[in-house]
C-alpha positions in Angstrom: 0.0 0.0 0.0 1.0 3.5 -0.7 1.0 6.4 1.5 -1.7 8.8 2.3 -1.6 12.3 4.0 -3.8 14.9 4.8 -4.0 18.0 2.7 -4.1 21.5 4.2 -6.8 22.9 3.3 -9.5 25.6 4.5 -11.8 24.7 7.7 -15.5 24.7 7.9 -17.3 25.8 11.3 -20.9 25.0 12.0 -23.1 27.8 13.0 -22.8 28.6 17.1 -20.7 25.6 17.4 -16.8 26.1 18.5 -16.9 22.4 18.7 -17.6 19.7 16.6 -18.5 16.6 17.5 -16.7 13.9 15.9 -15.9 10.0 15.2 -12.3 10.0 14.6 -11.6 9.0 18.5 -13.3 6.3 18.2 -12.2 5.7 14.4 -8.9 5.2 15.8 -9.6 2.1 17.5 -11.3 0.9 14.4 -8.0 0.0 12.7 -7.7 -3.8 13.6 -5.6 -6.2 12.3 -7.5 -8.8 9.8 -7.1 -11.9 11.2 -7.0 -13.3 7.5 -5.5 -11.4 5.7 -3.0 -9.7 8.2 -3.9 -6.1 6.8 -5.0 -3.4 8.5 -8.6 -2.7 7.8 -11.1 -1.0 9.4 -13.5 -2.7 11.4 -16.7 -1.4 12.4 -17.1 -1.7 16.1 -19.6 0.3 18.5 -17.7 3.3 20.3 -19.1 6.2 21.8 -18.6 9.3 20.0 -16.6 12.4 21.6 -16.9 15.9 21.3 -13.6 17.3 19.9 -12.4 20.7 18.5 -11.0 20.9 15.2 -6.9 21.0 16.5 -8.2 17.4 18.1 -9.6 16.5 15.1 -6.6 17.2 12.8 -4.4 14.6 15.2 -7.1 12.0 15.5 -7.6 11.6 11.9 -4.0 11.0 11.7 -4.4 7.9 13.8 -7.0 6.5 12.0 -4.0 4.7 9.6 -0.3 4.8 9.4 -0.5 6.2 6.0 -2.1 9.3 7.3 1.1 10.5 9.0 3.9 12.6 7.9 7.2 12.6 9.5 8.5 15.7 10.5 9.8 17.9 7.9 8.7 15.8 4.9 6.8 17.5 2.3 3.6 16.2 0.6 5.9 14.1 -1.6 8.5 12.6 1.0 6.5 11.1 2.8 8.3 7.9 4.7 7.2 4.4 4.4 4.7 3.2 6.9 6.3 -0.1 7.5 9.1 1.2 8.6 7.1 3.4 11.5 6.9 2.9 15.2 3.1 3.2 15.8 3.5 3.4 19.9 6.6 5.5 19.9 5.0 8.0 16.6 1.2 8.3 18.3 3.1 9.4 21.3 5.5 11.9 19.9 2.4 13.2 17.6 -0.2 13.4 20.0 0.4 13.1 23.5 3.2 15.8 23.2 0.5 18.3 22.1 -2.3 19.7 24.0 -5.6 17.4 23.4 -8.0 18.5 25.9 -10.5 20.9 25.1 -10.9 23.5 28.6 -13.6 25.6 29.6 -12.1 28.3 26.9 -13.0 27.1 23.5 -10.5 26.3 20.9 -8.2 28.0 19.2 -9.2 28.7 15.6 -6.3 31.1 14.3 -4.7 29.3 12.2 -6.9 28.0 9.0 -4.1 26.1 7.6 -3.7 23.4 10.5 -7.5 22.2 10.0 -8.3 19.2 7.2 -11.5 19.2 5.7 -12.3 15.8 5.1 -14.2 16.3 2.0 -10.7 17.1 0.6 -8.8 14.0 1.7 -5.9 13.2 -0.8 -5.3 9.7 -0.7 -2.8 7.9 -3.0 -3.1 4.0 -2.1 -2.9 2.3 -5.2 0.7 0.7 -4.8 3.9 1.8 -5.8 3.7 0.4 -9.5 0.7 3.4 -10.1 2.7 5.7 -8.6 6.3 5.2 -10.0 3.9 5.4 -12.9 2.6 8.5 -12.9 -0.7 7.5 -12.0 -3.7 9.2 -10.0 -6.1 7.2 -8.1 -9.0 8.8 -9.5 -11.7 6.5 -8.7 -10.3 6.0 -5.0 -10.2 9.9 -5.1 -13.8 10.3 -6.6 -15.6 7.7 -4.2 -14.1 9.7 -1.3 -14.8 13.0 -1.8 -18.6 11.8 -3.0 -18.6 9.7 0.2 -17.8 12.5 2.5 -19.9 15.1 0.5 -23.4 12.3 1.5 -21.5 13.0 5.3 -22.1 16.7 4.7 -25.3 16.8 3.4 -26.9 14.4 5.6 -25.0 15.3 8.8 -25.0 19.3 8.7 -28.9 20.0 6.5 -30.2 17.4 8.9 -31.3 15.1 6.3 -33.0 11.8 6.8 -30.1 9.0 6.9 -31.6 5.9 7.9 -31.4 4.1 3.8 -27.8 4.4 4.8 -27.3 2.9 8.2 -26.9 -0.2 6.6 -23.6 0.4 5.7 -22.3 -0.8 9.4 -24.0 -3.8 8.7 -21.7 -5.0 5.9 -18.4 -6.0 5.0 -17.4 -3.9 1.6 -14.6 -4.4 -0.1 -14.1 -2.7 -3.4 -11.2 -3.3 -5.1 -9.4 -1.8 -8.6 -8.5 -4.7 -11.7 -5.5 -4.6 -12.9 -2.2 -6.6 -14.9 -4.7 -9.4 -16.2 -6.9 -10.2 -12.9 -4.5 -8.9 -10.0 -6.5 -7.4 -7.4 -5.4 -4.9 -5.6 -8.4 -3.5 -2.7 -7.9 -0.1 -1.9 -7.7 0.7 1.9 -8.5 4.1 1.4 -11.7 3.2 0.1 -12.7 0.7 2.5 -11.8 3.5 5.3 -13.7 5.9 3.5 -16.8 3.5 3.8 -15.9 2.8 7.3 -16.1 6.5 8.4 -19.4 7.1 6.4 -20.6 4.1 7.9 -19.6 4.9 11.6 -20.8 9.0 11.2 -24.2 8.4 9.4 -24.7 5.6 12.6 -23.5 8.0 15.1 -26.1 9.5 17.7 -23.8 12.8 18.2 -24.9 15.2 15.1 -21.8 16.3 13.3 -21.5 19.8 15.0 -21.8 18.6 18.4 -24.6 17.7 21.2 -27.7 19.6 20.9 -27.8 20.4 24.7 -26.8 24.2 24.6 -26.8 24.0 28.5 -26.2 21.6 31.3 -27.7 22.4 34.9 -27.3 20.2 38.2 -28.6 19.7 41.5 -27.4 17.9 44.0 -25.0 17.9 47.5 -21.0 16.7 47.9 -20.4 14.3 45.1 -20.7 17.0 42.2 -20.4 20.4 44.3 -18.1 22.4 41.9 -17.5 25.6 44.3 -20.7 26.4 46.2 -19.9 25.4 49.4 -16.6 27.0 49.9 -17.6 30.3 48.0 -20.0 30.2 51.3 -17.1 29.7 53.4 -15.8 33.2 52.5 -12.6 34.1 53.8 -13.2 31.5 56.7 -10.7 28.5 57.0 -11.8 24.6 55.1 -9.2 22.4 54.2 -11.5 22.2 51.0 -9.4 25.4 49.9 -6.3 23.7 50.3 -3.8 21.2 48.6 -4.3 17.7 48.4 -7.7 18.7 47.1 -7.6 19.6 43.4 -4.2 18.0 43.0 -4.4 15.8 40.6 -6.3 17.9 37.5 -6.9 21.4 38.6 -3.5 21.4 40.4 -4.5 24.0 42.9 -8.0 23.5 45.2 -11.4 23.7 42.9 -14.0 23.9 45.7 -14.5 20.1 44.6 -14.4 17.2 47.5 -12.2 15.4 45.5 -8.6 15.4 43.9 -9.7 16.4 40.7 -12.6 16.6 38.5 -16.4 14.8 39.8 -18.9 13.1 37.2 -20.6 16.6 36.5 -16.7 17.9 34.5 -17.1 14.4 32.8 -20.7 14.8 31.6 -19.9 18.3 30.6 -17.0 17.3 28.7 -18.8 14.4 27.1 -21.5 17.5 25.6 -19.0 20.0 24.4 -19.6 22.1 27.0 -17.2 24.0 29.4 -16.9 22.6 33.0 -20.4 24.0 35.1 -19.6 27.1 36.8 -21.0 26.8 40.6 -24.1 28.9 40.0 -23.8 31.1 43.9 -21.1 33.4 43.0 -23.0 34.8 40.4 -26.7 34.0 41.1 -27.4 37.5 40.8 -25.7 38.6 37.4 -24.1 35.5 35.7 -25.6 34.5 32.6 -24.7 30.8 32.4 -24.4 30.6 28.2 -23.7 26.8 29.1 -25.7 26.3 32.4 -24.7 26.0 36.1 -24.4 24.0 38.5 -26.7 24.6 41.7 -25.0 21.1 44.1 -23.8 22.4 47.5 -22.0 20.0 49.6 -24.2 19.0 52.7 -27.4 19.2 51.1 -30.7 16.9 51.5 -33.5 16.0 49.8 -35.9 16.7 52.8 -36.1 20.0 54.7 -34.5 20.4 58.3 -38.0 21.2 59.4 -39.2 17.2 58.3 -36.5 15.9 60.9 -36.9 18.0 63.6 -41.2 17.3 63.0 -41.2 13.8 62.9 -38.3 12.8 64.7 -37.0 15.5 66.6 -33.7 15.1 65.1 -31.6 18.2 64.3 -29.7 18.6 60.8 -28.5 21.7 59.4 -27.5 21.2 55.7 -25.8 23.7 54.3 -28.6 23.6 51.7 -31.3 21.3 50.6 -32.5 20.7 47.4 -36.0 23.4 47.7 -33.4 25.9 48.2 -31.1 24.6 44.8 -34.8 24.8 42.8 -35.9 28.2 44.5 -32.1 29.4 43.1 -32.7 28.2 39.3 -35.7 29.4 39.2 -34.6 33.0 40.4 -32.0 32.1 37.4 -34.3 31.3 35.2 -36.7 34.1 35.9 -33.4 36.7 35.0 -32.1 35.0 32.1 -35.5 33.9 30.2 -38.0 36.0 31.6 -41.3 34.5 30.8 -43.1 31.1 30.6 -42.0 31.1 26.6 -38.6 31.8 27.3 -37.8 29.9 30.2 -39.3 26.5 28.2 -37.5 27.1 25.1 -33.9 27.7 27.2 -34.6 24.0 29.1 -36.1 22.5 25.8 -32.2 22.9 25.0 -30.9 22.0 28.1 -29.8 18.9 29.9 -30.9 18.5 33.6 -29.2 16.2 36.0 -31.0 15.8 39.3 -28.9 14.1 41.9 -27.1 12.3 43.1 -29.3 14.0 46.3 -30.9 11.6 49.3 -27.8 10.9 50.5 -27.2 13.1 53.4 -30.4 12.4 54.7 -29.3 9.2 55.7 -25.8 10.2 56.5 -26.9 12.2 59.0 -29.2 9.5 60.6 -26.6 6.9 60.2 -23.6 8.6 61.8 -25.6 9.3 65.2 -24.4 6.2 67.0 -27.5 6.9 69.3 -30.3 6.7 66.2 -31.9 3.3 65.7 -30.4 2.1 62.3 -33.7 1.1 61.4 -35.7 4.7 61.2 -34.2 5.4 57.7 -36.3 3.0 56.3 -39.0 4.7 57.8 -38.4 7.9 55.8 -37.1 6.9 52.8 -39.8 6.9 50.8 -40.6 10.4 51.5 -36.6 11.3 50.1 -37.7 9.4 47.1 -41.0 11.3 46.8 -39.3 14.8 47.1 -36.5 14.2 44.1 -39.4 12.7 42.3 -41.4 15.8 42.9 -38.4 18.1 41.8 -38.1 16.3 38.8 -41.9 17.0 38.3 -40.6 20.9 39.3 -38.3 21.0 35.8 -40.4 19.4 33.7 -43.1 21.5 34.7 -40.7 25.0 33.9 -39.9 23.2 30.5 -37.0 20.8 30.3 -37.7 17.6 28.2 -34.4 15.8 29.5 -33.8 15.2 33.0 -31.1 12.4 34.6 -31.9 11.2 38.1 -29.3 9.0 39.6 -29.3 6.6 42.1 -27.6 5.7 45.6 -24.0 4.7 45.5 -23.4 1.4 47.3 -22.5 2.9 50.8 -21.8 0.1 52.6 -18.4 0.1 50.4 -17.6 3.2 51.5 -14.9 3.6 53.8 -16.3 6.0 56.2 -19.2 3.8 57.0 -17.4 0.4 57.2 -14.8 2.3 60.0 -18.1 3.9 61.7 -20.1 0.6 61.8 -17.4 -2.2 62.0 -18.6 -5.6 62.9 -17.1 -8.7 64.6 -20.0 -11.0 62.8 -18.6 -12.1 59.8 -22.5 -12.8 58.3 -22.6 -9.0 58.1 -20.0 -8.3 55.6 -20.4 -9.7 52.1 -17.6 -11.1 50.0 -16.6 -8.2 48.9 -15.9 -7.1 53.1 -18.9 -4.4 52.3 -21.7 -4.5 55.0 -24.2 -6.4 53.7 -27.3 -4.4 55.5 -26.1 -1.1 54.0 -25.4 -2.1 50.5 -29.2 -3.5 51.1 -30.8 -0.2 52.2 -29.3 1.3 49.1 -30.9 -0.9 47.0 -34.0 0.0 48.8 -33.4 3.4 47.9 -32.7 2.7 44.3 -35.3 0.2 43.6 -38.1 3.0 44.9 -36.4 5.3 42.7 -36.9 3.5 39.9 -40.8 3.4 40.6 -40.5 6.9 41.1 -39.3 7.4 37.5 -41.6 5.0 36.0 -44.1 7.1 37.8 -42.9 10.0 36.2 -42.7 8.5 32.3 -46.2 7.6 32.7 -47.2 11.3 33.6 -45.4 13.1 31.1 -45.2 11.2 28.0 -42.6 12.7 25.6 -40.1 13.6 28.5 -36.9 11.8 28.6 -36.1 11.3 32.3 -33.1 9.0 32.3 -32.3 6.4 35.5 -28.7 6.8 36.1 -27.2 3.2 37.6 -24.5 4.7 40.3 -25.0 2.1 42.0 -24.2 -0.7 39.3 -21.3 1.7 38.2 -19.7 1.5 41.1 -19.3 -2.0 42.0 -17.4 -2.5 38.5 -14.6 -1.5 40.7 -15.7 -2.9 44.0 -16.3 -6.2 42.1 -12.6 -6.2 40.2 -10.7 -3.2 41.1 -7.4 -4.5 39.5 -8.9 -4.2 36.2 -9.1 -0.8 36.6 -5.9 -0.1 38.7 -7.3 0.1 42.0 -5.5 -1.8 44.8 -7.9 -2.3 47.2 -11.3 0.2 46.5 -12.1 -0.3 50.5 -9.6 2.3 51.8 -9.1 6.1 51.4 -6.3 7.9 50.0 -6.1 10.5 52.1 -7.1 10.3 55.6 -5.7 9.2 58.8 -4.4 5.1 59.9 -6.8 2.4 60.9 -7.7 -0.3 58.5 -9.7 2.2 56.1 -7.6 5.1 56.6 -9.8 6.9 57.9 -8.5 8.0 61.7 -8.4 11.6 60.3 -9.5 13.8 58.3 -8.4 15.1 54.6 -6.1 18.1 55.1 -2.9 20.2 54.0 -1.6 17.9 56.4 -2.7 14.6 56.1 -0.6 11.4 54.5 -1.6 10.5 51.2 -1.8 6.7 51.0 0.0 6.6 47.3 -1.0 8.4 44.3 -5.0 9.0 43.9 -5.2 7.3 40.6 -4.5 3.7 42.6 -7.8 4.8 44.7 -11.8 4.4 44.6 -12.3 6.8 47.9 -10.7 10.0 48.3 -11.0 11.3 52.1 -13.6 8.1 53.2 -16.3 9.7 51.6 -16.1 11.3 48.1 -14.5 9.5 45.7 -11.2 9.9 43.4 -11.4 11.6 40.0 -10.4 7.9 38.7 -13.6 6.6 40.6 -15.6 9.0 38.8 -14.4 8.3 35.8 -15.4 5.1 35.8 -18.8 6.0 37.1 -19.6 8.6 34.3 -17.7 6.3 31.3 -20.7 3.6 32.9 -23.2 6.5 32.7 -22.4 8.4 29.2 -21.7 4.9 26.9 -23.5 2.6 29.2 -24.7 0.1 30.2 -25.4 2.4 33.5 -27.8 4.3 32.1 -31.6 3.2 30.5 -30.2 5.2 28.0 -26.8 6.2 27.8 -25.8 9.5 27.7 -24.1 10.4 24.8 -27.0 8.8 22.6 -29.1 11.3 24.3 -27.3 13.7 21.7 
């Protein structure tokens, strides 16, 4: 096979769009090996499809073959063999020496040469006999650019492409005759069909997610700065190293050492990481949304504990007070019933995790009957369900509601209720009874959202499987790097590591990335990770989110 580079040429940019969404991430992991044949051929498998910005683009098209590459310093005619290439050792040097990840900023679009318009791939495959020859590869040219020009049509005017979604579903091969019956099949062309095939089947539209905004409620697990903008100048070790350490590299207001499933979601859209919507409740516009989490905060008003049980909590927040904030938002930003539904009609909404301090609070009284949770839970249930019913009422058509994570993995409550009776730990060494009232919680949850379907046909509200997410690394944590996901990183000695709290000066058990928990508690960016990969590809999610694209 001959080589094949990509031609400078000018870039395309969809209308209010800095971001395209793309296939070439996952195209890169198309290239397999034939098992028959020993060639590299595409092969169509299912990927999720990442938002990307044209500079990201550019280098992941590259990947997508050997061929596509050009050494340093070569020309559009020197271009180097690929068998002679390094794959590893090139990929490395070509892409993970540049910047690839698209911040809160935008991209930077100054310089038209660097972006490829794949319309205008020049591919010259056809072997070196055609091309000490003199020869073009018309035909190899001609299918490509007409193949790409049905990606364009269809994929930017919106047209119907469902006559061509059978492409995925078969092998082509087409191949050029030549010197009396030697065939020669031309990769280019079978790539060509590949990416046609893996674009018109894509859920993600070719300029990006149609969510314009992303908005979330919730309490610790996805707080982005709320709480410690509340703080003020007081003193938190949430202001201080180790927390933010391992992305942000400096404190984010995040209960975590880096980024929480909210940044991943956000990422996963196109859109920049959510603001924390208190420090500019009053003036901010939110162009991509907000979020409205504050660490601390319940589902049920202090008022319900103190009634019923006459049990004293003060969240910081609760979720009323998150709503009674959008809506002040809302009211600013899209004045009017009209307004306000056509900004959410646009908008993703993520409700939750939340519920999870009301039994925190219960459960880490010593003195409180571990029983009377039970009792309550299926009002906590009933009020996320009811603030779903709040956002759908206002106007948005796509709401995620996740469930409880399995807590009786989590470090803080296997130090705060350790056992001597073996029968309460499961084989995992989580307590059995807690892992149990969680799926309590989820199971009504689930009825909940069924509930909610049913009343509001034509709304998508999505069950997000936390739970289910979670034990991938409870259940086999080596595969994902994790040396023991019962233990904190940072916190004090004892067999969970949790004798202390996080701080400045706290030990770090090892790097976070070998960790589930973080402080006991929250979990590590890697845990999240996990979590939201489960969530936005599946199969943690009734419908994954990046097919809600």
């Amino acid at each position: 096979m001959g080589p094949c580079y990509v031609a400078k040429v000018r870039r395309t940019r969809c209308s209010g769009s800095r971001t395209w969404t793309c296939p070439a991430r996952c195209l890169a992991s198309l290239m397999e090996p034939s098992e028959s044949t020993g060639s590299t051929f595409p092969t169509l498998m299912s990927r999720p499809i990442r938002p990307c910005s044209w500079r990201s683009l550019r280098r992941q098209v590259s990947l997508l073959h050997p061929s596509f590459r050009r050494a340093p310093g070569e020309g559009t005619t020197g271009l180097r063999n690929p068998a002679s290439r390094d794959p590893v050792r090139e990929r490395g040097d070509q892409v993970f020496g540049e910047r690839t990840h698209a911040t809160a900023g935008g991209d930077d679009f100054a310089n038209d040469d660097f972006f490829p318009d794949l319309g205008n791939l020049i591919l010259d495959d056809m072997g070196d006999n055609v091309n000490a020859g003199g020869a073009a590869p018309a035909a190899s040219y001609v299918i490509l650019s007409f193949l790409f020009e049905i990606v364009v049509e269809f994929m930017l005017l919106k047209l119907p492409i469902s006559p061509f979604r059978r492409l995925r579903q078969n092998t082509v091969h087409l191949c050029f005759t030549r010197d009396m019956g030697s065939r020669t099949c031309s990769s280019a062309v079978v790539l060509a069909i590949s990416v046609v095939a893996v674009l018109l089947n894509a859920d993600v539209a070719l300029c990006g997610c149609r969510y314009k905004r992303f908005f979330a409620f919730g309490d610790s697990l996805i707080d982005t700065g709320n709480f410690v903008y509340t703080i003020g100048n007081g003193p938190s070790p949430l202001k201080e190293l180790p927390f933010g350490m391992t992305f942000f590299k400096h404190p984010s207001g995040r209960i975590s050492d880096g980024r929480v499933v909210v940044d991943f979601y956000a990422e996963a859209l196109g859109l920049p990481l959510l603001p924390p919507s208190i420090p500019e409740e009053a003036t901010g516009q939110f162009p991509t949304g907000a979020n409205f989490a504050v660490f601390g905060s319940t589902a049920l008003p202090p008022e319900y504990f103190k009634t019923k049980y006459n049990f004293t909590v003060n969240p910081p927040s609760t979720l009323d007070r998150q709503l009674a904030s959008f809506k002040k938002v809302l009211a600013r930003i899209a004045p009017g019933a009209v307004a306000t539904r056509a900004l959410l009609n646009d908008s993703l909404v993520l409700v939750g995790e939340i519920g999870g301090n009301d039994y925190n609070f219960w459960f880490g009284n010593p003195s409180k009957p571990r029983a009377t949770p039970e009792e309550y839970l299926p009002d906590v249930v009933a009020r996320i369900g009811a603030a779903v019913q709040e956002v759908i009422d206002l106007g948005a058509r796509t709401i995620v509601v996740p469930d409880n994570f399995p807590i009786g993995c989590v470090p803080a409550y296997l130090s705060a209720h350790q056992s001597n009776v073996t029968a309460d730990y499961d084989e995992l060494h989580c307590l059995k009874w807690y892992n149990e009232f969680s799926q309590k919680h989820n199971q009504a949850l689930r009825q909940e959202l069924v509930r909610l379907r049913s009343k509001n046909p034509g709304v998508k509200v999505v069950y997000a499987d936390y739970y289910g997410a979670a034990m991938q690394f409870v259940q086999k944590p080596q595969a994902y790097g994790i040396a023991d996901p019962l233990v904190a990183c940072c916190g004090g000695n004892g067999p969970y590591h949790t004798g202390g709290a996080c701080n400045s000066s706290t030990k770090l058990w090892g790097s976070p990335d070998g960790f589930a928990s973080w402080d006991g508690l929250h979990m590590t960016e890697k845990a999240y990770k996990i979590v939201s990969d489960g969530v936005l590809d599946g199969p943690f999610a009734d419908t994954p989110l990046r097919h809600l694209c």
